[in-house]
C-alpha positions as CSV (number, residue, x, y, z in Angstrom):
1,X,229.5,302.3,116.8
2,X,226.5,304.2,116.0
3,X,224.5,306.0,113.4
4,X,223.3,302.9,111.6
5,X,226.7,302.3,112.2
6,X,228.3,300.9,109.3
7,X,226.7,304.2,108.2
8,X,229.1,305.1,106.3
9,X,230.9,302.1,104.5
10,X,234.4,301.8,103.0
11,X,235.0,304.1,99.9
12,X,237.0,301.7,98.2
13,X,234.2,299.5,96.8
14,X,231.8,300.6,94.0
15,X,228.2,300.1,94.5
16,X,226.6,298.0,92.5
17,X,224.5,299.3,89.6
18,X,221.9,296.3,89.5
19,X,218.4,297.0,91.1
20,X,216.4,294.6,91.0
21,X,212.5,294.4,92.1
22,X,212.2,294.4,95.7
23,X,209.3,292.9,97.5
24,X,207.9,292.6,100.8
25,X,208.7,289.6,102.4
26,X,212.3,289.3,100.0
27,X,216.0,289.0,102.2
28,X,218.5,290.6,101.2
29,X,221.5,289.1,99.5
30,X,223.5,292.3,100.5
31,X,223.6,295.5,102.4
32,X,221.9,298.1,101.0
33,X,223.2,301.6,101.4
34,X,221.8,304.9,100.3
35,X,223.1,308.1,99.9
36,X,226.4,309.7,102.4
37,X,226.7,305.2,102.6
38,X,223.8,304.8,105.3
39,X,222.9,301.6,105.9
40,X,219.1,301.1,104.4
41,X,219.0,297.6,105.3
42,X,221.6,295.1,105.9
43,X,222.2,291.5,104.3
44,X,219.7,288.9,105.2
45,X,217.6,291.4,106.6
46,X,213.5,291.1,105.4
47,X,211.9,294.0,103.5
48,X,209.2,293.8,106.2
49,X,207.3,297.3,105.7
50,X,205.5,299.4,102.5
51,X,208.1,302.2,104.0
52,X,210.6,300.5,103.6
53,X,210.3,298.9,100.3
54,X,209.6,302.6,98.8
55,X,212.3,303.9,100.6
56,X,214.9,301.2,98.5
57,X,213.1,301.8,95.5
58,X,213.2,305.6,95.6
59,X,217.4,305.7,96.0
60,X,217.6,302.6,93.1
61,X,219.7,300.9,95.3
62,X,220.0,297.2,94.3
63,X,219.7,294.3,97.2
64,X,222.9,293.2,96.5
65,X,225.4,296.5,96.4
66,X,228.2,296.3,98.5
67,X,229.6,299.0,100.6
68,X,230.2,302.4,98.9
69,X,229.4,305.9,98.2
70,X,226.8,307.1,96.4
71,X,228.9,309.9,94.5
72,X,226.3,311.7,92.8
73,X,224.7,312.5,95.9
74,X,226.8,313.1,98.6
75,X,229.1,315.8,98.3
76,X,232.9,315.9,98.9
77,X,232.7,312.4,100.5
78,X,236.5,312.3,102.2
79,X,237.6,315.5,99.9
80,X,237.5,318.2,102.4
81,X,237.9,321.2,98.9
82,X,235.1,322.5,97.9
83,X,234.9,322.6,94.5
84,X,232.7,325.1,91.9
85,X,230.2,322.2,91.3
86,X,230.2,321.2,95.3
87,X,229.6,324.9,96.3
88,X,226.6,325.6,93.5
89,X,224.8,322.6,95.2
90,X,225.5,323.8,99.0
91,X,224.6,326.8,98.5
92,X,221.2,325.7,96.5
93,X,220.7,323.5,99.7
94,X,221.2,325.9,102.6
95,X,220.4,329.0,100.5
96,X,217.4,329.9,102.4
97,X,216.5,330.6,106.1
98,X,215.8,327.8,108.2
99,X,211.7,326.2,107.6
100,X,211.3,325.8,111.6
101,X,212.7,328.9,112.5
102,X,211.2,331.0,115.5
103,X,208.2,334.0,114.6
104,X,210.5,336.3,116.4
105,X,214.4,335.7,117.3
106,X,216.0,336.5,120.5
107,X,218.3,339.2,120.3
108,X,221.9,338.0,121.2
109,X,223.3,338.4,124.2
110,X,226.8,338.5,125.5
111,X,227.6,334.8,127.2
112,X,227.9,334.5,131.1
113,X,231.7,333.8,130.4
114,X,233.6,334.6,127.5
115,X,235.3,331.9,125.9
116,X,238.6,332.4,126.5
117,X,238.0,331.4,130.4
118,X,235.1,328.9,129.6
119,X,237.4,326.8,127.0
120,X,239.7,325.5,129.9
121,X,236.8,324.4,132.3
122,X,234.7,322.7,128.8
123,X,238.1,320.9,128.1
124,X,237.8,319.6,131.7
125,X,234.2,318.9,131.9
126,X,235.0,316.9,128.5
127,X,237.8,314.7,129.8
128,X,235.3,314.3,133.0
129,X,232.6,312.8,131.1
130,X,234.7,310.8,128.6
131,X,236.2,308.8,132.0
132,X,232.6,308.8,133.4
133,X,231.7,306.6,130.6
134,X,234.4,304.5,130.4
135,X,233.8,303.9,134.2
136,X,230.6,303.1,133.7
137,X,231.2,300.9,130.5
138,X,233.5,299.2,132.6
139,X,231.7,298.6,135.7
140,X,229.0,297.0,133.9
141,X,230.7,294.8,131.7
142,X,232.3,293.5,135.8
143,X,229.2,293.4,137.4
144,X,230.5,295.9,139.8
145,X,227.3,298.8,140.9
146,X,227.0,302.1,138.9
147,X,226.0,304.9,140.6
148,X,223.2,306.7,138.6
149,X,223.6,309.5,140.6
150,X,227.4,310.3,139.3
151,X,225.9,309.8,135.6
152,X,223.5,313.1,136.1
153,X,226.3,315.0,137.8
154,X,228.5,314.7,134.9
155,X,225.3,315.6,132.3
156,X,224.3,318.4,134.4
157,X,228.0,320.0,134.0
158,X,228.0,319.4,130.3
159,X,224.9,321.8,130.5
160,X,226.2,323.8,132.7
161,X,229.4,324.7,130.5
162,X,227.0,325.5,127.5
163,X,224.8,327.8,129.6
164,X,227.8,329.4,130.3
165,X,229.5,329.6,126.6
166,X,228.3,327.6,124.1
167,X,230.9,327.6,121.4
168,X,233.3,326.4,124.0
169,X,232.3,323.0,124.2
170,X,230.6,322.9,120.7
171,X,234.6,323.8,119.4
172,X,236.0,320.7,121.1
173,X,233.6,318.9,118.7
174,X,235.9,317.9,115.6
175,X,238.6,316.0,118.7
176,X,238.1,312.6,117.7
177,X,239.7,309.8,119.0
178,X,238.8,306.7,117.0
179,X,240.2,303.7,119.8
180,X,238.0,305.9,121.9
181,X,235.3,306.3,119.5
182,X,232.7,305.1,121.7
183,X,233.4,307.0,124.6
184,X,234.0,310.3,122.6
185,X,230.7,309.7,120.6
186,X,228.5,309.4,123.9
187,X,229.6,313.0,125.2
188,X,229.2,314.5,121.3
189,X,225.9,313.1,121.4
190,X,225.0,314.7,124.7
191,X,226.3,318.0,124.0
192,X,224.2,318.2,120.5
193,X,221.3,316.5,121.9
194,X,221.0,319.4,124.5
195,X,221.8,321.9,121.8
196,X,218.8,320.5,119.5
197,X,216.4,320.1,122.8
198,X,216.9,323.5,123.7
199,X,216.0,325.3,120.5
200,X,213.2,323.1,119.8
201,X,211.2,323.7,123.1
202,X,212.8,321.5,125.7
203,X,214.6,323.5,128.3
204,X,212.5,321.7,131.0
205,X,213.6,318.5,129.8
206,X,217.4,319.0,129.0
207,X,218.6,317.0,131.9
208,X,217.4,313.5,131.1
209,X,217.4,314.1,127.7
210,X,221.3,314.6,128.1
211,X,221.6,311.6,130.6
212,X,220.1,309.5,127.7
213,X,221.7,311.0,124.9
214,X,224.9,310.1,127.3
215,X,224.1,306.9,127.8
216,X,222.1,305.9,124.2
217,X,224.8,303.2,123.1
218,X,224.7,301.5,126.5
219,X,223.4,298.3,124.7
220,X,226.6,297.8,123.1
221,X,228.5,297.4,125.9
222,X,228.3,293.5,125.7
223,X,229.3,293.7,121.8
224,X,232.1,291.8,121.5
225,X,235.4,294.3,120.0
226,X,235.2,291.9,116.9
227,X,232.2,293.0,116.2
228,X,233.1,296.7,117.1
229,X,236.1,296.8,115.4
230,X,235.2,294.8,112.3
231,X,236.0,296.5,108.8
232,X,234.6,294.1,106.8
233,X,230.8,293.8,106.5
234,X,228.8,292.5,109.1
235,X,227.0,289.1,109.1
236,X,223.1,288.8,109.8
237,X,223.7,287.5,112.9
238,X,225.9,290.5,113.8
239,X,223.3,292.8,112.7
240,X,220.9,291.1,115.1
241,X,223.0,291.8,117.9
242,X,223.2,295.6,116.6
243,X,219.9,296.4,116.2
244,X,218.9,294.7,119.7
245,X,221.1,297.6,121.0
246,X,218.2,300.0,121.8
247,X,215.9,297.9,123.9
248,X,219.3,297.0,126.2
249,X,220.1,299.9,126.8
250,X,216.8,300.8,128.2
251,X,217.2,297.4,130.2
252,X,220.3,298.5,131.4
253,X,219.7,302.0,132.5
254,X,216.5,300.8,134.4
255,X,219.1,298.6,136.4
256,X,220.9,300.9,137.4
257,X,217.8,303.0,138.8
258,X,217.4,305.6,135.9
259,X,213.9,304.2,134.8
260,X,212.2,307.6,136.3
261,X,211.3,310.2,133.3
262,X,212.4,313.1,135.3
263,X,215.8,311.0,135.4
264,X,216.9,309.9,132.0
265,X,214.7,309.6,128.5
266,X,214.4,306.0,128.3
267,X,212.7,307.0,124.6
268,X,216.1,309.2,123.9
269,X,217.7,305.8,124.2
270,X,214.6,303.2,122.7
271,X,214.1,305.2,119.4
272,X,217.8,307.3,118.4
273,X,217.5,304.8,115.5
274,X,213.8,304.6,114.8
275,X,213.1,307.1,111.5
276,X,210.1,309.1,110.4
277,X,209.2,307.2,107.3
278,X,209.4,303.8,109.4
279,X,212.5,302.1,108.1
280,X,214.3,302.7,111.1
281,X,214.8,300.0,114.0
282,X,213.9,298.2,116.2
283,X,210.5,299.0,115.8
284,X,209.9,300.4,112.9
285,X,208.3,303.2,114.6
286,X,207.1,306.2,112.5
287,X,206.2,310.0,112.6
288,X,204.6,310.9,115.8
289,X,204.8,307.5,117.1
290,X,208.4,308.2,117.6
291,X,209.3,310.1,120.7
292,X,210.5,313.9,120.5
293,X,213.7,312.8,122.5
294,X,214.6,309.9,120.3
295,X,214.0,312.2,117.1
296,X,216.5,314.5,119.4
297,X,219.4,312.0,119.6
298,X,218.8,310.3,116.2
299,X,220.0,313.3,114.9
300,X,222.5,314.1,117.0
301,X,223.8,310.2,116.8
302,X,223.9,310.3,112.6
303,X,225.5,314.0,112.9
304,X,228.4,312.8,115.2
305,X,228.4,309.1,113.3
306,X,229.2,310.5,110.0
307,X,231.5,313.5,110.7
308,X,233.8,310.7,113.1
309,X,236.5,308.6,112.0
310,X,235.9,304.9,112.0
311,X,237.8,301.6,112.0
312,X,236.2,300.7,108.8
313,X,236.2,304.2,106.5
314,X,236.8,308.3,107.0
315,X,234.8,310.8,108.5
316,X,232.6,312.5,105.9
317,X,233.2,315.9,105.8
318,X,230.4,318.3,108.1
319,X,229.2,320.2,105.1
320,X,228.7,317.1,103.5
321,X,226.7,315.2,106.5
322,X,224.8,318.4,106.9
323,X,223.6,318.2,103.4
324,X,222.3,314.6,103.7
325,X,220.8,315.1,106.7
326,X,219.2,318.4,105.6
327,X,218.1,316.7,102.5
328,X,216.3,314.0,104.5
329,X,214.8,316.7,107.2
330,X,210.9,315.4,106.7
331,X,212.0,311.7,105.8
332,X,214.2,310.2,108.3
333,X,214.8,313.1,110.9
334,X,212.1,315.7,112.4
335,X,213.0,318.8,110.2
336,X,213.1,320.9,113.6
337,X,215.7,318.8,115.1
338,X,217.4,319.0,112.0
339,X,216.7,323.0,111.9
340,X,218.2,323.0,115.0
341,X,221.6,320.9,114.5
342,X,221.9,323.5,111.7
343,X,221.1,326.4,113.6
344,X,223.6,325.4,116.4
345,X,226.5,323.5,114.6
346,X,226.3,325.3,111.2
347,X,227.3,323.8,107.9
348,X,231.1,324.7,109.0
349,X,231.8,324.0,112.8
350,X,232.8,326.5,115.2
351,X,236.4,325.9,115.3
352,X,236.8,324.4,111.5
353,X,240.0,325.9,110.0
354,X,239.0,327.3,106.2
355,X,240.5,328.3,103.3
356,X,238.5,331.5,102.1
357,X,238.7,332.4,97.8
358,X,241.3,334.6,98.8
359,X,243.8,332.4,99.7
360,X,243.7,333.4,103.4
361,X,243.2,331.1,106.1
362,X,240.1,331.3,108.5
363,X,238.8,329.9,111.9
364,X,235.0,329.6,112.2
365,X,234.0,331.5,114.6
366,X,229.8,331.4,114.9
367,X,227.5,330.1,112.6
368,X,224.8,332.1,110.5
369,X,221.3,330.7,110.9
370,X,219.8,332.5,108.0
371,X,222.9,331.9,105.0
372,X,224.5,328.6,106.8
373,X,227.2,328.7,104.2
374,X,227.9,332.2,105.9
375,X,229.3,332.3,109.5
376,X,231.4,334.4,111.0
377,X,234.8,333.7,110.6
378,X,238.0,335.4,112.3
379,X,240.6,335.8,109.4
380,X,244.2,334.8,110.5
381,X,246.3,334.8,107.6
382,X,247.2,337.2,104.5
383,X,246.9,336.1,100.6
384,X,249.9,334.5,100.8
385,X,249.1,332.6,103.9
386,X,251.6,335.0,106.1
387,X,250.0,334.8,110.0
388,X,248.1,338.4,111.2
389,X,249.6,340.5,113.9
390,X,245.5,341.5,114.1
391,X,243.4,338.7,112.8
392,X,239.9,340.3,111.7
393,X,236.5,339.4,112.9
394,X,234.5,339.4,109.3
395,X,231.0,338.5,108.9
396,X,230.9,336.9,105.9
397,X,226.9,337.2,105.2
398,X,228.2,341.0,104.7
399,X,230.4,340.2,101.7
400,X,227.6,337.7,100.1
401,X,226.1,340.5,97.6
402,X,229.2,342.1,97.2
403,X,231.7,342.9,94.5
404,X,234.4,341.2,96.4
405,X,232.4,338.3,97.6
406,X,234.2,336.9,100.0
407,X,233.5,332.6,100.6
408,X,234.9,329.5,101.8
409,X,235.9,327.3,99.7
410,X,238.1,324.5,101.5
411,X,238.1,322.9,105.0
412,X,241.8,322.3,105.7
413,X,243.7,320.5,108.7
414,X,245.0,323.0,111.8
415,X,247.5,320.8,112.6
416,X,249.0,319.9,109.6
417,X,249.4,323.7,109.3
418,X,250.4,324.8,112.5
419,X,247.5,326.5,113.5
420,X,246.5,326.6,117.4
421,X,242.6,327.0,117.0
422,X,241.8,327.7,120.8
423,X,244.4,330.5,121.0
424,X,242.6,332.3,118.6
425,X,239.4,331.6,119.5
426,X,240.1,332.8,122.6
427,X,241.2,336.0,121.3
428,X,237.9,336.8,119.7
429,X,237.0,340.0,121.5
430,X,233.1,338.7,122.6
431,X,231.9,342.3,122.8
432,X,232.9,342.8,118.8
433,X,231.3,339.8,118.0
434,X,228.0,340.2,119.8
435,X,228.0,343.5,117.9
436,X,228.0,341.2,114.5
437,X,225.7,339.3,115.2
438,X,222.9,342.6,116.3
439,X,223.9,344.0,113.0
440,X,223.3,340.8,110.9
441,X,219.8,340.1,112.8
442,X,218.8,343.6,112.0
443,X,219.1,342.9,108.2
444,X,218.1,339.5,108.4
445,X,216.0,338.0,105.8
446,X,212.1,337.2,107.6
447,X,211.8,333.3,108.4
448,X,210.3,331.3,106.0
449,X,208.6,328.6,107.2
450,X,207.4,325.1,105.8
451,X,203.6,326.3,106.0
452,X,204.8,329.0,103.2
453,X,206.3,327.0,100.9
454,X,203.4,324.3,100.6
């Protein structure tokens, strides 16, 4: 569980379109969800802050909606095509540079080892961590000792593998395993949360931030399954329990002797659910009050939460969790980290299998930080879905002002087609690729940055 984590509810049930006055100091008779279904506040809560109660008010939510969607504003919601209407909207979302984006960009370089050799030793560091966890999950709920030690070992070779090849471990991603969501989550949100620390001026703090993004739902470990596991909605006194999580798990880690900064980000841990605008928890923490580390995981947590497949609903599509979280970049989540998560993951994940509007089928091979929408994809099929003997490398930012515009416009399923993603991956020549991406920087469109646009 995480995110806000019935964050996104069961998409069988219509909200509610009551909305009555809210007031400080009023319970709620219901959970109220906003947009992409994240929890606002759940049922028997107490509007307790200004923030908060404008922050109900602005989505029109009433106090007693039940679990749903809110369809008009989050896009292809469980529908992985993307339709005329969906696509107008993405690209009015992502159609400009990035607002945090660096005065001058690095020019790319070639990675220490190319993917095809770095894939096998990320699939290994994965499985490594995911049993780390469940060891340490384990040993905790026994009493038995934990050796903090063995927790930074297996952080420092998840940032090890991404030094050496980034998209590697960023392509294993989309594996989700939902009896294992817990375990699978924790590693997702370590990888990210070193992603968005490094490109937001962190390197020399990497290491605990990814020992706390690794270990951020430790609080839960006491949660009963029933709770876990529950599809139905939760009672008050199981949202207690959830939103006690935080301060646990920085209980818990100081046990086990990772209380020193230069060890593990307690704050990582303390605020991954607190939010900018103060309607976040436990605290209700807000703006700079909030820890750069814990505005690091937070959105690393709500990225992995939504795009996962849970006991109680779908996974929402990635260009439709992007959206959200792009559209609340200022609100709920520090619009750098959000830049960042953008920057890194793109709007379509390294590794997503596409449908392009020529009826060919794509692999995402690197995202584009300046046109999102735009990565570059390797092309694997013809028209009429027949595999290539020679799949292409195309950028497709060089098609956007073209005759012959070439887009995505569906995600689809590898293995319901047959497709082996990491074989081709691996055959991506990194040489050709590198050369893309020089040639797309050196027609880039300048940064624009939030300053500008004020």
């Amino acid at each position: 569980m995480s995110g806000e984590n019935r964050e996104n509810p069961r998409k069988s049930e219509a909200p509610s379109t009551a909305n009555p006055a809210f007031e400080i100091g009023q319970a709620l008779n219901g959970d109220a969800f906003g947009p992409g279904g994240v929890l606002l506040l759940a049922r028997g809560r107490t509007i307790r802050t200004q923030a908060q109660l404008e922050r109900l008010r602005q989505e029109g939510i009433g106090s007693s909606m039940p679990c749903g969607f809110s369809s008009d504003r989050c896009v292809i919601s469980g529908n992985t095509a993307l339709g005329a209407d969906v696509r107008c909207r993405l690209e009015d979302e992502f159609s400009g540079p990035l607002l945090h984006a660096p005065d001058v960009e690095q020019e790319p370089v070639a990675p220490e080892i190319p993917y095809a050799e770095e894939i096998v030793t990320a699939q290994a560091v994965r499985r490594r961590t995911l049993e780390q966890v469940g060891r340490v999950v384990s040993a905790l709920q026994r009493n038995e000792p934990v050796d903090f030690g063995d927790i930074r070992s297996t952080a420092q070779s998840v940032l090890d593998s991404l030094q050496r090849n980034e998209r590697a471990l960023l392509s294993l991603l989309q594996l989700q395993t939902r009896d294992a969501y817990t375990f699978t989550h924790s590693v997702n949100c370590c990888v990210l949360s070193i992603i968005i620390a490094q490109r937001v001026g962190l390197s020399n703090r990497v290491l605990p931030i990814s020992v706390g993004a690794l270990l951020h739902d430790i609080g839960k470990m006491h949660l009963p399954s029933s709770i876990i596991r529950k599809s139905d909605i939760l009672t008050p006194k199981e949202w207690d329990r959830i939103y006690r999580h935080p301060a646990l798990g920085v209980e818990i880690v100081r046990r086990l002797g990772g209380g020193d900064s230069r060890f593990c980000s307690l704050e990582g841990i303390a605020h991954h659910h607190e939010r900018l605008d103060g309607s976040g928890y436990p605290r209700n923490l807000n703006g700079d009050s909030i820890a750069l580390e814990g505005r690091i995981v937070a959105v690393a947590d709500v990225y992995d939460a939504m795009t996962s497949d849970r006991t109680y609903r779908e996974a929402i599509s990635a260009p439709s969790a992007a959206q959200w979280i792009h559209e609340n970049a200022g609100v709920l989540f520090d619009p750098a980290c959000v830049d960042a998560l953008i920057d890194s993951v793109g709007v379509f994940p390294i590794g997503s299998l596409v449908r392009l509007n020529t009826g060919a089928f794509a692999i995402v091979v690197k995202g584009n930080r300046h046109r999102p929408l735009r990565p570059i994809i390797l092309v694997v099929s013809d028209e009429a879905e027949q595999p290539l003997a020679d799949p292409e490398l195309l950028d497709l930012a060089e098609t956007a002002d073209t005759a012959s515009k070439t887009s995505i416009v569906s995600l689809e399923d590898a293995s319901a087609i047959g497709i082996d993603i990491e074989i081709l991956l691996s055959s991506v020549d990194e040489e050709n690729l590198l050369h893309l991406e020089i040639d797309r920087q050196a027609t880039a469109v300048a940064p624009v940055h939030l300053d500008a646009l004020a």
